[in-house]
N, C-alpha and C positions, 0 to 999 in steps of 0.2 A: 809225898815223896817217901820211898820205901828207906831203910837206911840199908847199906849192903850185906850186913850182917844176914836181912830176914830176904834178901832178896830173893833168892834158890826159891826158901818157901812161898812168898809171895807168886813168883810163877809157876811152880806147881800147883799152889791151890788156883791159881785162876785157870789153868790147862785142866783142871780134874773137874773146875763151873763149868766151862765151857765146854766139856767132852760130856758131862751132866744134863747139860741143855740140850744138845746134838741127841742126845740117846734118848732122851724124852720125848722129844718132836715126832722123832725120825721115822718116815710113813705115814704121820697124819697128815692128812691133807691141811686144814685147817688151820694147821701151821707153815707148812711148804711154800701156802699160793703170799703168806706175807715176805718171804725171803728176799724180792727187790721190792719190794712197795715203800714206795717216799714215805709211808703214814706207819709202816709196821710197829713202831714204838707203840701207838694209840692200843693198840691189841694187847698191851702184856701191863696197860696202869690199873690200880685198884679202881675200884668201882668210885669211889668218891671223886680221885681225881678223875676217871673217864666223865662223870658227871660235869664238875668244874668245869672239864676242857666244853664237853660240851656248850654249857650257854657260853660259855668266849666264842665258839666258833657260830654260835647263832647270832650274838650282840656282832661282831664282826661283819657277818653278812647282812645283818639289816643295816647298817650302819654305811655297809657299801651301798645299798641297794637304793640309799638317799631317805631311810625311816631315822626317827628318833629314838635313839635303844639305850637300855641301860640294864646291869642286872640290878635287883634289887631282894632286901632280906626281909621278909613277913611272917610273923608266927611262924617261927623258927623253918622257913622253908625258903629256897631260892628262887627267885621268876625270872624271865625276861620282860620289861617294859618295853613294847611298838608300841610309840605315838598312842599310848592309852589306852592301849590294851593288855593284859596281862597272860605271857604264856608261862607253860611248865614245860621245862625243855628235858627231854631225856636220850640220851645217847647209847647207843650198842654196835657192838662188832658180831659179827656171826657165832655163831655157838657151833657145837660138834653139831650138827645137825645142819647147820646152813643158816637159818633163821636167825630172826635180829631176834633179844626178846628184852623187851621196854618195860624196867623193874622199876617198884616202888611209884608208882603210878597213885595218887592221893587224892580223896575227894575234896578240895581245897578253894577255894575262893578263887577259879584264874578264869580266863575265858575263852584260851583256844592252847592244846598241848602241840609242838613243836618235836619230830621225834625225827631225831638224825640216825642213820644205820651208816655206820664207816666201815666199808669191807677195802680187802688189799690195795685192789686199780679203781674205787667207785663210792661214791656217796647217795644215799635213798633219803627224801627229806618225805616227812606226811605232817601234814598241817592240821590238825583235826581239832572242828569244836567242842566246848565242853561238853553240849546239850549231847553231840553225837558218842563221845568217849561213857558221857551218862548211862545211854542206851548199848552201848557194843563192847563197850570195857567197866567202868565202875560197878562194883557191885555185880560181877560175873567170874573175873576171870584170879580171884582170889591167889596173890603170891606164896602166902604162908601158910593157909589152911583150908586152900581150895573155895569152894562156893559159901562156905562159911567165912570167909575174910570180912574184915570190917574195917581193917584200915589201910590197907595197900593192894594194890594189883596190875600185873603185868599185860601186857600188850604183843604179841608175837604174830611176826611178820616173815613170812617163806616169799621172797620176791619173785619165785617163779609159780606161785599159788596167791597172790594174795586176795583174801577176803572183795567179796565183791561189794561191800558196805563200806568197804575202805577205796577202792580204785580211783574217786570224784577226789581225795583230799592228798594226792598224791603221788610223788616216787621222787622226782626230781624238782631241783630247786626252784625252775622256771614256772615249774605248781603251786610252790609254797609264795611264791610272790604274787600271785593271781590269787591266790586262798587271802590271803591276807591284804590285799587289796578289797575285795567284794566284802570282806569283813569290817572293815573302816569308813568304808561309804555305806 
């Protein structure tokens, strides 16, 4: 509660955010198309908590989906637990460009990565094994110092291009349940 004294300024400054916000946007696409999307909040969290939300919304749907999920904390890094299996879940919304791009990607103990793309109207899920992220991502696609990286690397996905090495593990949820099915039997 404002007291009335500071109120005047109190809405001034929030008319001066909010004309702030409006001016910054204004003609990016990329901000435009989240204007009615039920999920637009997800677009504007820090990177940590976009992470966080993400494995809730992975543990959630496996969880729907009739799996045993849980997240869990390992040498200092987050997984999701499927029935005994371990993912690394990473979440993105579009970049100016379009593309998801799946940061801090770790060569870590897990056994299949989990990578949800949340754009305004639409969800991309790719399920992909470690052995394959080994070969297409780890040790290629360096975040912080290009092909020299050694300890993190990203994953970028243009859903109207995507990689043809990537097509078999993915786009929609109804895949990632099939991935992760044939991965447990």
């Amino acid at each position: 509660m404002v007291n009335s004294a500071s109120q005047k300024d109190y809405d001034d400054i929030v008319a001066f955010a909010l004309d702030f916000e409006e001016k910054r946007h204004k003609g990016k696409p990329e901000f435009s198309q989240w204007e009615n999307s039920p999920v637009r909040f997800i677009h504007t969290l820090p990177p940590a908590t976009k992470g966080s939300l993400g494995r809730k919304i992975a543990e959630f749907w496996a969880q729907n989906n009739g799996y045993e999920a849980h997240i869990e904390y390992v040498d200092k890094q987050h997984y999701l637990q499927i029935d005994g299996c371990r993912f690394q879940v990473k979440m993105s919304t579009p970049w100016d460009t379009g593309t998801y791009r799946f940061q801090q990607i770790r060569d870590t103990d897990f056994d299949c990565g989990f990578f949800i793309g949340v754009s305004a109207h639409d969800i991309h899920v790719w399920t992909i094994p470690k052995e394959v992220l080994d070969t297409h991502v780890i040790g290629t696609l360096g975040q912080h110092t290009g092909q020299d990286a050694s300890d993190t690397w990203w994953l970028e996905v243009n859903v109207n291009a995507v990689p043809a090495w990537l097509e078999e593990y993915g786009s929609q949820l109804s895949d990632s349940k099939r991935i992760i099915d044939e991965l447990l039997n």
